[in-house]
C-alpha positions in Angstrom: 79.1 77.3 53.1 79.2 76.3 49.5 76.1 75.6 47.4 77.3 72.2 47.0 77.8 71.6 50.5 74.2 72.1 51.6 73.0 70.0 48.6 74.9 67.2 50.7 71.9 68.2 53.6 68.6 67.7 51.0 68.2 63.6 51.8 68.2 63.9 55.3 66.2 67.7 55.5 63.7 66.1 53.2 63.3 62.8 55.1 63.2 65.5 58.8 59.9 67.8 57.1 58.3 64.3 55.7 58.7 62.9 59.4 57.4 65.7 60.8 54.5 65.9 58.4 53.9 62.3 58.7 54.5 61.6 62.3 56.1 58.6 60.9 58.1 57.1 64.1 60.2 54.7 61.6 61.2 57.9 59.3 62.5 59.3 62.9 64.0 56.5 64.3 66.1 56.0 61.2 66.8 59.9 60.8 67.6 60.6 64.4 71.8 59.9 65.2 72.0 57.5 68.2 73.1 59.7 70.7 70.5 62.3 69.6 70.5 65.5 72.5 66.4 66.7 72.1 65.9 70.1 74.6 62.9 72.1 75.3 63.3 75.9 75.4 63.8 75.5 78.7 64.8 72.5 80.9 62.9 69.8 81.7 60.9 66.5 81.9 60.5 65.9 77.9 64.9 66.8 77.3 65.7 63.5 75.6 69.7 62.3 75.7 69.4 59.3 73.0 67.1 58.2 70.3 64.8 55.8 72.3 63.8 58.9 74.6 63.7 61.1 71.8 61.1 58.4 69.7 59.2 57.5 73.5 58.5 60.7 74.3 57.4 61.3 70.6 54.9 58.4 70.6 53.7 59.8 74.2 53.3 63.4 72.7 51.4 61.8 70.0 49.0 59.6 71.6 48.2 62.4 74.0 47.1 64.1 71.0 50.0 66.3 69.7 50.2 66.7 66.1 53.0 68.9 64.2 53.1 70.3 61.1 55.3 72.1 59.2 55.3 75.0 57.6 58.8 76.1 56.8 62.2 74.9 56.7 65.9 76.7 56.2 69.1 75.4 56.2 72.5 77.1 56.8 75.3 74.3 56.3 74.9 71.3 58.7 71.8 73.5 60.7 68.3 73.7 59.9 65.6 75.6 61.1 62.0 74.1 61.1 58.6 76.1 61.6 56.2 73.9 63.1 52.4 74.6 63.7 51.6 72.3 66.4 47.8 71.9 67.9 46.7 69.7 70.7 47.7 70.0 74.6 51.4 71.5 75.6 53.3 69.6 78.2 51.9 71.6 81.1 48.1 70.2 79.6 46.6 73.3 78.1 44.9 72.8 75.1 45.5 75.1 72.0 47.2 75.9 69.0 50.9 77.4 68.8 53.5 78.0 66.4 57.0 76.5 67.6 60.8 76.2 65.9 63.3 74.1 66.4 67.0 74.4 65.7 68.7 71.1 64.2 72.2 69.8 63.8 73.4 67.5 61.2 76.1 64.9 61.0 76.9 62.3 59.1 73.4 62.1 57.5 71.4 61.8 61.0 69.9 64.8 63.6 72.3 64.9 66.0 70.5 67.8 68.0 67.5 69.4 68.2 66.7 72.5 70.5 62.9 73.8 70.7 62.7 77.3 70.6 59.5 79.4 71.6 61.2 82.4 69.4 61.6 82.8 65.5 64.4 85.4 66.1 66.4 83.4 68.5 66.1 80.3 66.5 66.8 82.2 63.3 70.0 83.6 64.3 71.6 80.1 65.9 70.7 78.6 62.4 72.1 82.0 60.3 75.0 82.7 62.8 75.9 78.5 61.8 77.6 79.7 58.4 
């Protein structure tokens, strides 16, 4: 993809690591498309289908003490890729500190999908094999 194509991709890629790094729900809320699709590296409980379970299970994560920060961020056309240090309890209620990634997709200016990813060379290649 063009230079000038992924420059199209700063706002909102901006706005995504500053909501992340802020756990600002309203950043989110505006940043996140509608009909948002939010999985887990595996299937389960926490897979949100829309923007309102994508922001409740957010503000549940983060009142039961999950915080996320990030720590790198690539783009590849309308996909990013987002290193995230996250600390506090996992959804199975162990307690510790882990390093996670998540793939995004673009449109329009919003995050139309998210996928978690427990892997940096799985997550690296669905964002690098996106060009």
């Amino acid at each position: 993809m063009e230079p000038e194509a992924d420059r199209a991709y700063q706002g909102p890629i901006s706005q995504l690591r500053a909501a992340f790094a802020g756990q600002d729900m309203s950043v989110m809320e505006w940043l996140l498309h509608p009909d948002v699709e939010w999985v887990g590296a595996e299937p389960g409980p926490l897979d949100c289908h829309d923007r309102d379970q994508a922001l409740s299970i957010s503000r549940a994560r983060y009142d039961a003490g999950v915080r996320g920060r990030p720590v790198n961020l690539r783009q590849s056309g309308d996909r990013v890729l987002l290193e995230i240090e996250v600390t506090g309890p996992d959804e199975h209620d162990h307690p510790g500190h882990r390093t996670m990634w998540q793939v995004g997709r673009l449109r329009d200016g919003k995050v139309i999908a998210l996928h978690d990813d427990a892997d940096a060379a799985t997550a690296g290649w669905a964002v690098a094999g996106a060009s």
